[in-house]
N, CA, C and O atoms as a Tinker XYZ file with bonds, in Angstrom:
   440  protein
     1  N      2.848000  -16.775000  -61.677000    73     2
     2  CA     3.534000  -17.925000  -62.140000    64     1     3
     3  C      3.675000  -18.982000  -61.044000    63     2     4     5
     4  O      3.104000  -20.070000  -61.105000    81     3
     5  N      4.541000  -18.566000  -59.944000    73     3     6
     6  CA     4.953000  -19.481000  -59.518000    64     5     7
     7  C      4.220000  -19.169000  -57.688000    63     6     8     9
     8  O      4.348000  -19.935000  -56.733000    81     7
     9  N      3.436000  -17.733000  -57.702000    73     7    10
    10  CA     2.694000  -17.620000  -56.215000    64     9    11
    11  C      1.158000  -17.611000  -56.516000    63    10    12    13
    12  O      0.557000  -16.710000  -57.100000    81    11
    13  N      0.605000  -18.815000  -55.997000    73    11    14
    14  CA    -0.496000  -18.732000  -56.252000    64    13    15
    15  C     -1.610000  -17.720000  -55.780000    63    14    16    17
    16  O     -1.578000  -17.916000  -54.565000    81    15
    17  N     -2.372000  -16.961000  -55.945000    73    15    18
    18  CA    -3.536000  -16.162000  -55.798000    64    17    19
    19  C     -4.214000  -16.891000  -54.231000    63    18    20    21
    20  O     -4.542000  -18.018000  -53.859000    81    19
    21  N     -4.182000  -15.581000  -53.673000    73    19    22
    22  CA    -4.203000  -15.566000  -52.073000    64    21    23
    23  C     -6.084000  -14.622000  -51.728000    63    22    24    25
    24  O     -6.479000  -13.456000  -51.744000    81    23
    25  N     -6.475000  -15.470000  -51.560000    73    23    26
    26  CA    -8.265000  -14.890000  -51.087000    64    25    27
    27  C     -8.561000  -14.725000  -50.020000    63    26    28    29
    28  O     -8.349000  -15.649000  -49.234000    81    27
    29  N     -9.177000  -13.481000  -49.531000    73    27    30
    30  CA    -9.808000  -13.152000  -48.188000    64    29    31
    31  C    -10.746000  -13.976000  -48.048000    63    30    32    33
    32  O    -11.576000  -14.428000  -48.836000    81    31
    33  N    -10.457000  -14.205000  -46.503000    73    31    34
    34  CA   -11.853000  -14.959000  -45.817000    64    33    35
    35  C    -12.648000  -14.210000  -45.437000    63    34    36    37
    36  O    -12.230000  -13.082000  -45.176000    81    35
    37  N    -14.387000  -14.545000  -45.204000    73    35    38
    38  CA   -15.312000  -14.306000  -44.825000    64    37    39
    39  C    -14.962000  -14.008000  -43.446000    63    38    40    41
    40  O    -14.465000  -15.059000  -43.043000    81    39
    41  N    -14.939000  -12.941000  -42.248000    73    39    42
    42  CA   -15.027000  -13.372000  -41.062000    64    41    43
    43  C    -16.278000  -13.929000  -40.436000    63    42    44    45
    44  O    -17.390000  -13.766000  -40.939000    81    43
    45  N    -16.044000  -14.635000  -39.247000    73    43    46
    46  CA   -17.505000  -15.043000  -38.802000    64    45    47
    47  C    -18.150000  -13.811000  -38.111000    63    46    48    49
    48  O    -17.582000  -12.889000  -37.525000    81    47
    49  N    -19.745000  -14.060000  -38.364000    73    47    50
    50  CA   -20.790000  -12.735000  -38.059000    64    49    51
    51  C    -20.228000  -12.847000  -36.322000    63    50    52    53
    52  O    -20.363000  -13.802000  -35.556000    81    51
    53  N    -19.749000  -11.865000  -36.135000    73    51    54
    54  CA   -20.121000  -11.290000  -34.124000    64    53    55
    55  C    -21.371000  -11.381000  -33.464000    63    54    56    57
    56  O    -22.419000  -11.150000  -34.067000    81    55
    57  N    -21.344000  -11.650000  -32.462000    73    55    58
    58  CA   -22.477000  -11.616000  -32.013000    64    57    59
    59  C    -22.901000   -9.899000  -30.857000    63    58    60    61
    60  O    -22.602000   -9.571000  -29.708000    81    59
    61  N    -23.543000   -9.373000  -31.752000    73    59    62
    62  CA   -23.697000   -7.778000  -31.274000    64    61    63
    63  C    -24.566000   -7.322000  -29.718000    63    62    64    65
    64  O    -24.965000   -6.240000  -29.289000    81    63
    65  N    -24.615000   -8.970000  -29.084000    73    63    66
    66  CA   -25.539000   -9.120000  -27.695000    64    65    67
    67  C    -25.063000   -8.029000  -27.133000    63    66    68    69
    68  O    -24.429000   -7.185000  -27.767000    81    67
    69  N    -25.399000   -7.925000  -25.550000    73    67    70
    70  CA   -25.049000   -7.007000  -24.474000    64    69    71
    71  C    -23.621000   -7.519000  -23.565000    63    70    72    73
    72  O    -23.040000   -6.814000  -22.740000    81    71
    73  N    -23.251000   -8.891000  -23.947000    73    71    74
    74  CA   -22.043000   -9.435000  -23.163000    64    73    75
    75  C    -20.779000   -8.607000  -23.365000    63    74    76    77
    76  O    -19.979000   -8.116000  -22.568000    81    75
    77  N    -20.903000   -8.620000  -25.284000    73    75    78
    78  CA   -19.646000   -8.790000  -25.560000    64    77    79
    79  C    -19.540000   -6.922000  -25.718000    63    78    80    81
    80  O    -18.377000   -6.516000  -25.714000    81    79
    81  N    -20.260000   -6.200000  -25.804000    73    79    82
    82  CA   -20.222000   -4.807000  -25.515000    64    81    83
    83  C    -19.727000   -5.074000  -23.627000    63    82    84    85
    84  O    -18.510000   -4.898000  -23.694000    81    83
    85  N    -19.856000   -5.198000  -23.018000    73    83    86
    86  CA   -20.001000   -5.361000  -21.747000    64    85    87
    87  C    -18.337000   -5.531000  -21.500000    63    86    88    89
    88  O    -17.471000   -4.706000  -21.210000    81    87
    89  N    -18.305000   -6.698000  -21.700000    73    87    90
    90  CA   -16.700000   -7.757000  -21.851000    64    89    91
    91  C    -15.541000   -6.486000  -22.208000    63    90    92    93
    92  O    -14.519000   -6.322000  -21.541000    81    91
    93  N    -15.909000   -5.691000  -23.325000    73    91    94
    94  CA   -15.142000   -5.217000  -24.056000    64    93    95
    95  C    -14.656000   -3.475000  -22.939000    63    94    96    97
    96  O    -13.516000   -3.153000  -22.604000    81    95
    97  N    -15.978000   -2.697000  -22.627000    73    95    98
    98  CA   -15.638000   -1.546000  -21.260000    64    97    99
    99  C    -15.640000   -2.117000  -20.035000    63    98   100   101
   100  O    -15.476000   -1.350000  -19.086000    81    99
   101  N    -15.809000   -3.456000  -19.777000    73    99   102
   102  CA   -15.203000   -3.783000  -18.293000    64   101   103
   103  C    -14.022000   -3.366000  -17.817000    63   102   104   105
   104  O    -14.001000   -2.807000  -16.721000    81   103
   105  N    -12.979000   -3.539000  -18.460000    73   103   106
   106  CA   -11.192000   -3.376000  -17.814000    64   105   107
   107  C    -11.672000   -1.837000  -17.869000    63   106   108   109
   108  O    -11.301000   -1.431000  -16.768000    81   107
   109  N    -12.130000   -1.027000  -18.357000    73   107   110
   110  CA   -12.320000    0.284000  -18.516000    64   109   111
   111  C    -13.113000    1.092000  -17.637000    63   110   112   113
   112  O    -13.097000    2.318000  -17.538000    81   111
   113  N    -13.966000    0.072000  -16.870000    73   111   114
   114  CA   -14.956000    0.503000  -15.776000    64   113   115
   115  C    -14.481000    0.527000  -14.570000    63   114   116   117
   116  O    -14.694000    1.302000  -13.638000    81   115
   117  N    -13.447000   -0.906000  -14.725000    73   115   118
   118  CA   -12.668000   -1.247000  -13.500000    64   117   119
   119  C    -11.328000   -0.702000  -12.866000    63   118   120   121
   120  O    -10.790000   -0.951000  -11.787000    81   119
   121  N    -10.869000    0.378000  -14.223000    73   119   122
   122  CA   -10.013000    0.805000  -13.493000    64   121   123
   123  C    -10.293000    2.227000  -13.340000    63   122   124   125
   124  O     -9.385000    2.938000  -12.911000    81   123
   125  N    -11.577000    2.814000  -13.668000    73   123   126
   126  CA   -12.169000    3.985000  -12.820000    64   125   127
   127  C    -12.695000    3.679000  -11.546000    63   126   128   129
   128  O    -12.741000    4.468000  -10.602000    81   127
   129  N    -12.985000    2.823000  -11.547000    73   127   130
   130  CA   -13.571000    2.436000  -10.000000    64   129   131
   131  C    -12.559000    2.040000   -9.120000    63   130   132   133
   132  O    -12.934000    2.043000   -7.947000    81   131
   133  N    -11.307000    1.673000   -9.315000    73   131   134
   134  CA   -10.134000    1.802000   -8.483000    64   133   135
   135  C     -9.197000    2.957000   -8.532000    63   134   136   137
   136  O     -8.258000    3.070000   -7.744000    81   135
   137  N     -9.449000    3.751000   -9.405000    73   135   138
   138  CA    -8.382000    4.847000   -9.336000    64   137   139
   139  C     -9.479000    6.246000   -8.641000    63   138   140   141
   140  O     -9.160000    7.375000   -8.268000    81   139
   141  N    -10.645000    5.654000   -8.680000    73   139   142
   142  CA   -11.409000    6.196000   -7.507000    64   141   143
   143  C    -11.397000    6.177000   -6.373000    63   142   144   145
   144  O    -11.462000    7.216000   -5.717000    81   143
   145  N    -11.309000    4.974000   -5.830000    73   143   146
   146  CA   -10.835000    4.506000   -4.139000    64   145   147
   147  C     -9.688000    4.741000   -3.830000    63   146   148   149
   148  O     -9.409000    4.782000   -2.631000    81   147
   149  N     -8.201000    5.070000   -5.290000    73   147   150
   150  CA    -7.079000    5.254000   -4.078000    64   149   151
   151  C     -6.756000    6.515000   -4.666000    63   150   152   153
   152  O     -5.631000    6.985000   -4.497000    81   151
   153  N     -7.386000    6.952000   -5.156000    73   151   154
   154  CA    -7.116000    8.313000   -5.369000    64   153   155
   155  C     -8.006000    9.724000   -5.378000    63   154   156   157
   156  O     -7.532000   10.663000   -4.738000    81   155
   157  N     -8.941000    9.868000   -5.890000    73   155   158
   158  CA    -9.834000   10.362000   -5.700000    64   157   159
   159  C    -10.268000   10.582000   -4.076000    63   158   160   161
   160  O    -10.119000   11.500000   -3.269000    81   159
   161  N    -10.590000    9.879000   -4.056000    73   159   162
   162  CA   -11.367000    9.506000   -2.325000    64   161   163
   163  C    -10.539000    9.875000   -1.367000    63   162   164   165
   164  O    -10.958000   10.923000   -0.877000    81   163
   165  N     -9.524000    9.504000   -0.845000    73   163   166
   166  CA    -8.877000    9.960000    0.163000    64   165   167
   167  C     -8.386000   11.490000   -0.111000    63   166   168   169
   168  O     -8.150000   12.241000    0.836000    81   167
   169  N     -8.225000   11.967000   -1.688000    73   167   170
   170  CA    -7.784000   13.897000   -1.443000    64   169   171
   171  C     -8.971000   14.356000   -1.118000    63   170   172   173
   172  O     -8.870000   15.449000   -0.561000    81   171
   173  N    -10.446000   13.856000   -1.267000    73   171   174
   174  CA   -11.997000   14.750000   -0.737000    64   173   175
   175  C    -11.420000   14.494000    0.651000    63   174   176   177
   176  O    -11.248000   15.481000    1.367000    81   175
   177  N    -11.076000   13.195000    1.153000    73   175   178
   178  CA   -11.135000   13.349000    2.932000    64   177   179
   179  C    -10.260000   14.247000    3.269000    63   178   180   181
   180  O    -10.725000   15.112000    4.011000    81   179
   181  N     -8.673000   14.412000    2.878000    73   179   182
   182  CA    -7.680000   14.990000    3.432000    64   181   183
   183  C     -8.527000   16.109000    3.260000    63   182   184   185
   184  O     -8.655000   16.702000    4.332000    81   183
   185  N     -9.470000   16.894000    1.868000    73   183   186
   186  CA    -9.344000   18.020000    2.022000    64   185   187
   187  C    -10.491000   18.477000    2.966000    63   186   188   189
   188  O    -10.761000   19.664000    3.145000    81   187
   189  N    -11.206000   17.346000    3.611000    73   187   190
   190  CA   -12.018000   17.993000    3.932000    64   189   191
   191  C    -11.737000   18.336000    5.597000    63   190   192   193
   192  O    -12.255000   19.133000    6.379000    81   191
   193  N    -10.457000   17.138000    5.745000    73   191   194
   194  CA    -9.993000   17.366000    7.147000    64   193   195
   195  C     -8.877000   18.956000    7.339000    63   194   196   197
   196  O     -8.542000   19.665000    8.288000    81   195
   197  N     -8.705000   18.942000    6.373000    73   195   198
   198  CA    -8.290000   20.237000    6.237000    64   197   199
   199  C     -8.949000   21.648000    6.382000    63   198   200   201
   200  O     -8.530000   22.527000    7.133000    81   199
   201  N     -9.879000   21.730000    5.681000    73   199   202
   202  CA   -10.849000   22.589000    6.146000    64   201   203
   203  C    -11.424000   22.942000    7.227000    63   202   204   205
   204  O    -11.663000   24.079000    7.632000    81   203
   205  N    -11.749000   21.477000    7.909000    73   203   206
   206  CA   -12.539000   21.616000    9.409000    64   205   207
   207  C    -11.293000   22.110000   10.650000    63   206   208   209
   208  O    -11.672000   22.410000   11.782000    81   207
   209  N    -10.178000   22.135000   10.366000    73   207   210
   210  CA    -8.781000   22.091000   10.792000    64   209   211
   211  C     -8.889000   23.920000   10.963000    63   210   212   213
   212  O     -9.150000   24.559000   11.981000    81   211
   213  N     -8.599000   24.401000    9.637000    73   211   214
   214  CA    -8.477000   25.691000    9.193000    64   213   215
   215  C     -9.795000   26.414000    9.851000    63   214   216   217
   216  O     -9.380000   27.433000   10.404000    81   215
   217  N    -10.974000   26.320000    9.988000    73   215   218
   218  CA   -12.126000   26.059000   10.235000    64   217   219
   219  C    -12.177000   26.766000   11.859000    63   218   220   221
   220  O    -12.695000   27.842000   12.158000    81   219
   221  N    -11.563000   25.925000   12.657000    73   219   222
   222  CA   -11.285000   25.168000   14.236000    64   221   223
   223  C    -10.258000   26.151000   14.589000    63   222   224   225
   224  O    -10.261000   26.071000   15.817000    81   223
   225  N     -9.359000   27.051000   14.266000    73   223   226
   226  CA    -8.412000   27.847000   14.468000    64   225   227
   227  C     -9.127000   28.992000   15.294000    63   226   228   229
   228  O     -9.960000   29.850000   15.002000    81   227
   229  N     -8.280000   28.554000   16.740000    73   227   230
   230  CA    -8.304000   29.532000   17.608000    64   229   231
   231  C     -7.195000   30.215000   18.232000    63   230   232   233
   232  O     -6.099000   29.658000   18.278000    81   231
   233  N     -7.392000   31.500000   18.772000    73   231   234
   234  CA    -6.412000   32.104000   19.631000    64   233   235
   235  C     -5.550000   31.601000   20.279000    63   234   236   237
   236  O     -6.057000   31.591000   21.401000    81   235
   237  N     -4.215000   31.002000   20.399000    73   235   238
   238  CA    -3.999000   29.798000   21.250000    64   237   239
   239  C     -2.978000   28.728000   20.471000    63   238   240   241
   240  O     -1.854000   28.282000   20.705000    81   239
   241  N     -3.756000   28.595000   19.652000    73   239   242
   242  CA    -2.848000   27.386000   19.042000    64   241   243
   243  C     -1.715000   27.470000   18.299000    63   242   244   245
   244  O     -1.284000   28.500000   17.781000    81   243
   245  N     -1.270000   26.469000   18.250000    73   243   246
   246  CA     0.261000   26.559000   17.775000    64   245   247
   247  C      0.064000   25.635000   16.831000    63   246   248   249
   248  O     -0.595000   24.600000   16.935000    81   247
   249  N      0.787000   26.129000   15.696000    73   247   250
   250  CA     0.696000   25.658000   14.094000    64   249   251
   251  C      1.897000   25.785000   13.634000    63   250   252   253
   252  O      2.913000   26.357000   14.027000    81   251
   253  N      1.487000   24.869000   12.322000    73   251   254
   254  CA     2.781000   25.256000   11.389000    64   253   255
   255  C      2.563000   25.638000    9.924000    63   254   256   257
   256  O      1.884000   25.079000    9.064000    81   255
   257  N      3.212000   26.580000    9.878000    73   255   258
   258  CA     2.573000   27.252000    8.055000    64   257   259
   259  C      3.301000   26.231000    6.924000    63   258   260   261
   260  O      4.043000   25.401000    7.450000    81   259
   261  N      3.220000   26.171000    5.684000    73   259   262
   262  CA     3.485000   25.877000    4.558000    64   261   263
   263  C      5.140000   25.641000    4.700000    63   262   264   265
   264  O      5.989000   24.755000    4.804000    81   263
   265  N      4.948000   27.234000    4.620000    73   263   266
   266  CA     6.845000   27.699000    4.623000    64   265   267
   267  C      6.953000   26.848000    6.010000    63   266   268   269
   268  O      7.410000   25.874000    5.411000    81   267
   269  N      6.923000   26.497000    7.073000    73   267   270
   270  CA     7.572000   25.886000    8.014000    64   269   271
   271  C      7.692000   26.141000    9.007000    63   270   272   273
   272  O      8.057000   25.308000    9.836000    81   271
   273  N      7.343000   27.824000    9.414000    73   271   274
   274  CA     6.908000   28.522000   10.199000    64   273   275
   275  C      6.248000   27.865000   11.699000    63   274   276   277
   276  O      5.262000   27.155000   11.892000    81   275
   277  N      6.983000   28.286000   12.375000    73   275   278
   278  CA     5.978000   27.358000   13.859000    64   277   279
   279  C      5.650000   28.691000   14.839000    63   278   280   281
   280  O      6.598000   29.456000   15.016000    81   279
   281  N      4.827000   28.901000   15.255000    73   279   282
   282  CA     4.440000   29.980000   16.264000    64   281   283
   283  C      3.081000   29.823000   16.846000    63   282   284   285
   284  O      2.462000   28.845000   16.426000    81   283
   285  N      2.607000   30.418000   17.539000    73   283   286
   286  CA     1.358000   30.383000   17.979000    64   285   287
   287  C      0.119000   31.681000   17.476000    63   286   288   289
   288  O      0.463000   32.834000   17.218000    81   287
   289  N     -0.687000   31.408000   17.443000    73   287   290
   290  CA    -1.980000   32.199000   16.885000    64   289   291
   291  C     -2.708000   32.933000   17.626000    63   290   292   293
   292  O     -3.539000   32.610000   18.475000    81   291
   293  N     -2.286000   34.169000   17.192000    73   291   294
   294  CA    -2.683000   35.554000   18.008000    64   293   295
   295  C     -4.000000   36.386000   17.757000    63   294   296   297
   296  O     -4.508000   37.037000   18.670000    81   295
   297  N     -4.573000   36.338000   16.397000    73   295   298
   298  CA    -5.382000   36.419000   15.868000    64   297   299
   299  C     -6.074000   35.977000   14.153000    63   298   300   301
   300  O     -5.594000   36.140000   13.031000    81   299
   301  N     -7.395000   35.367000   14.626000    73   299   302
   302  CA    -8.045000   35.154000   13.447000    64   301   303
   303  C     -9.074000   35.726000   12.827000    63   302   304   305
   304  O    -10.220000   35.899000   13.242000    81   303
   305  N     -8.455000   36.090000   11.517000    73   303   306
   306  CA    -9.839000   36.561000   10.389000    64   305   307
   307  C    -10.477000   35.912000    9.918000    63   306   308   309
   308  O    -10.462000   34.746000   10.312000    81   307
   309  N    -11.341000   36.269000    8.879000    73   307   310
   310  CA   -12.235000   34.908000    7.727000    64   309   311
   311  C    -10.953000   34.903000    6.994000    63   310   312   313
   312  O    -10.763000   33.687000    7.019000    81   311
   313  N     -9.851000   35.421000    6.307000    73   311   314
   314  CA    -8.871000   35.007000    5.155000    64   313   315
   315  C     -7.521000   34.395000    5.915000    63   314   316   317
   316  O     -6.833000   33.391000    5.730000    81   315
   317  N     -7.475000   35.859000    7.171000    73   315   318
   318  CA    -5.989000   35.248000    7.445000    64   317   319
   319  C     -5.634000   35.087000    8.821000    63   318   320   321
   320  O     -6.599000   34.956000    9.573000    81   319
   321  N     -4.250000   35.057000    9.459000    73   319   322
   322  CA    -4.033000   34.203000   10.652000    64   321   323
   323  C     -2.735000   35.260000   11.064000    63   322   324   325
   324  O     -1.864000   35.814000   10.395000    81   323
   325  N     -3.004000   35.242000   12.206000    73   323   326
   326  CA    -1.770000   36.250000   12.851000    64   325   327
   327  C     -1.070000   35.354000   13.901000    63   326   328   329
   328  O     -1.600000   34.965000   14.942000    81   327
   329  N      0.443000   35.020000   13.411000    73   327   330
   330  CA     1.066000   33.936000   14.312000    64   329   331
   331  C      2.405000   34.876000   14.887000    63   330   332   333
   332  O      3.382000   35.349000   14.305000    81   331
   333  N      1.974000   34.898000   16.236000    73   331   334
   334  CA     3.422000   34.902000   16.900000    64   333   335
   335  C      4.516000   34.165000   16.683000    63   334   336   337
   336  O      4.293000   32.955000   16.658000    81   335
   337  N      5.666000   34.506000   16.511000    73   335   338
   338  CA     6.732000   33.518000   16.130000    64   337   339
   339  C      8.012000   33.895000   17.330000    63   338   340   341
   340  O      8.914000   33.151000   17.714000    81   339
   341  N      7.725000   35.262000   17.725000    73   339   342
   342  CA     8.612000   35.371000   19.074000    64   341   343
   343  C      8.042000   36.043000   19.650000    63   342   344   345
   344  O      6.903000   36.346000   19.296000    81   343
   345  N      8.557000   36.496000   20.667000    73   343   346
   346  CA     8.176000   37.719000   21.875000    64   345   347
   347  C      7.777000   38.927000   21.181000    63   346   348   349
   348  O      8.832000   39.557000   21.107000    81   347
   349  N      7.023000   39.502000   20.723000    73   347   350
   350  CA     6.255000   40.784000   19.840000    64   349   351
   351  C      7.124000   40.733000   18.808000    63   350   352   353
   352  O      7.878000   41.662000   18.520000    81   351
   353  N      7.067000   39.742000   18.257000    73   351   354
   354  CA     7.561000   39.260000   16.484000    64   353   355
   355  C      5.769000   38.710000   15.921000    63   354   356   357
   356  O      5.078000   37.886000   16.519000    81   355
   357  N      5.451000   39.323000   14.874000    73   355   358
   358  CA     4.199000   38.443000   14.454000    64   357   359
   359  C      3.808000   38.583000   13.044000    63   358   360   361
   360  O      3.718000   39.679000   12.491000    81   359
   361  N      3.628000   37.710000   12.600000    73   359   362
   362  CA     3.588000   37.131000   10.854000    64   361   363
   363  C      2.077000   37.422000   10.595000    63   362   364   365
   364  O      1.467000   37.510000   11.661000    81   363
   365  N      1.414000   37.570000    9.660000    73   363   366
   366  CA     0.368000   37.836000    8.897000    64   365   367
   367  C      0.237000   36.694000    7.483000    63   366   368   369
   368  O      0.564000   37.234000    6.427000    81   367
   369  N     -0.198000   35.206000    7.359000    73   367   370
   370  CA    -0.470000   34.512000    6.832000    64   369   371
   371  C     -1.513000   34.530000    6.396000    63   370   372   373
   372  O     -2.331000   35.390000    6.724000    81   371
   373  N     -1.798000   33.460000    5.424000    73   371   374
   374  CA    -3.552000   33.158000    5.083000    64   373   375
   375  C     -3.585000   32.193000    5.574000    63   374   376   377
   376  O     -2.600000   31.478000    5.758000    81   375
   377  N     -4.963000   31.887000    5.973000    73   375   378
   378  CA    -5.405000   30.750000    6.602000    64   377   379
   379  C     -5.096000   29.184000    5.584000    63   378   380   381
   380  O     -4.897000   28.150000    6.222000    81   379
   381  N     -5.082000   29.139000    4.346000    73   379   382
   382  CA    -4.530000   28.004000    3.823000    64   381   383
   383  C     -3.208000   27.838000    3.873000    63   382   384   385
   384  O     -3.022000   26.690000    3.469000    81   383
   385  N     -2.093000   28.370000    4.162000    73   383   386
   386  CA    -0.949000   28.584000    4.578000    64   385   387
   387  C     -0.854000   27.508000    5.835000    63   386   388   389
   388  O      0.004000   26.632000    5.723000    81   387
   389  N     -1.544000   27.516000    6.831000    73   387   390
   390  CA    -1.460000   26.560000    7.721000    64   389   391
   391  C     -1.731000   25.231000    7.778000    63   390   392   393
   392  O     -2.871000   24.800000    7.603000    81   391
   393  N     -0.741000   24.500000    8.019000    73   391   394
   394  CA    -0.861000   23.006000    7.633000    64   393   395
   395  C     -0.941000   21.823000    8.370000    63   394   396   397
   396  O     -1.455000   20.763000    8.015000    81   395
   397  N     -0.257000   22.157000    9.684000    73   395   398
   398  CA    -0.447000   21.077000   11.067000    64   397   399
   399  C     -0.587000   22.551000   12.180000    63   398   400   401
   400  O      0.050000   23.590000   12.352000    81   399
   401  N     -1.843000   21.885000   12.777000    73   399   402
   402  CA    -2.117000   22.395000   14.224000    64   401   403
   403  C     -1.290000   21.742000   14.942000    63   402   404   405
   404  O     -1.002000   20.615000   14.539000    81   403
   405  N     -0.724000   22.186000   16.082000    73   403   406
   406  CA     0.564000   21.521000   16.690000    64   405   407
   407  C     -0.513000   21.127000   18.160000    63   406   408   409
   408  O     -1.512000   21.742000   18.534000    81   407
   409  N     -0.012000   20.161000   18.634000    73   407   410
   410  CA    -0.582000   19.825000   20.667000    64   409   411
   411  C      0.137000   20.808000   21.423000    63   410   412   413
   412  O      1.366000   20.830000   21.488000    81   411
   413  N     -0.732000   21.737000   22.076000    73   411   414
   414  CA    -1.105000   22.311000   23.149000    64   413   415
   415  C      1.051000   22.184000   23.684000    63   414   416   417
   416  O      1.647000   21.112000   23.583000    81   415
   417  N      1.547000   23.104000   24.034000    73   415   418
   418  CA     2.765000   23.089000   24.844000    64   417   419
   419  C      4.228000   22.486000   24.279000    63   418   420   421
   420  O      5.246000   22.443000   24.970000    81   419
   421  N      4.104000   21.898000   22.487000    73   419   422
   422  CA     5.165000   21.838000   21.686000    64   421   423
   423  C      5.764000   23.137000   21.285000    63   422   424   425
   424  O      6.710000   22.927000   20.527000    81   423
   425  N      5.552000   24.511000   21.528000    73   423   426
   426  CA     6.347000   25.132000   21.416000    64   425   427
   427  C      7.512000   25.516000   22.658000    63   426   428   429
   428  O      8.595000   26.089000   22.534000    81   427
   429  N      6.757000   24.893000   24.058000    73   427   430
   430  CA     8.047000   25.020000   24.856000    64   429   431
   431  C      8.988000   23.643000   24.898000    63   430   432   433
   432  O      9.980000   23.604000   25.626000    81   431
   433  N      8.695000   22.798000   24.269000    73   431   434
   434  CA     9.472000   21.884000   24.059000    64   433   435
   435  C     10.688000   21.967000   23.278000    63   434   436   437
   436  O     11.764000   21.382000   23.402000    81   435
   437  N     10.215000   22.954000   22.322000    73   435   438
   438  CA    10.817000   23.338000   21.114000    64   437   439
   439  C     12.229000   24.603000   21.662000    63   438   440
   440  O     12.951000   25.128000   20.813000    81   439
């Protein structure tokens, strides 16, 4: 009566080129390629500085385990790590357990 009859429009044809495919996974490309550089990328380095770390463990050094543990390293296996922590006191860790190699003479500082 009183609402007149309401008609769909035609939309205009798209153009199905390579831009607008392009245009459309850009923001989508771009934020894999940045959540690559600040994320991705630096845990391969940490882990790899980690490894060469764990790796490098000799008789001698003074570390610190996970738990917090500070002592020096009495003996090493391929799995695990034998740290003095006092005068014939000595812990039996795994080698991923260790997390900072300490400089040479921070345990008499300590």
């Amino acid at each position: 009566m009183f609402i007149s009859n309401a008609y769909a429009q035609t939309a205009p044809a798209a153009d199905p080129g390579l831009m607008g495919s392009l245009t459309t996974f850009l923001p989508l490309i771009l934020m894999f390629v940045v959540m690559y550089f600040l994320m991705i990328r630096p845990q391969q380095k940490r882990q790899r500085e980690m490894k060469a770390m764990m790796e490098a463990l000799t008789k001698g050094d003074e570390v610190v385990t996970a738990g917090g543990i500070v002592g020096r390293v009495s003996k090493v296996t391929d799995a695990f790590v034998t740290i003095e922590v006092a005068a014939g006191t000595e812990i039996l860790v795994q080698k991923n357990a260790v997390t900072t190699l300490l400089p040479k003479g921070t345990l008499k500082a300590l």
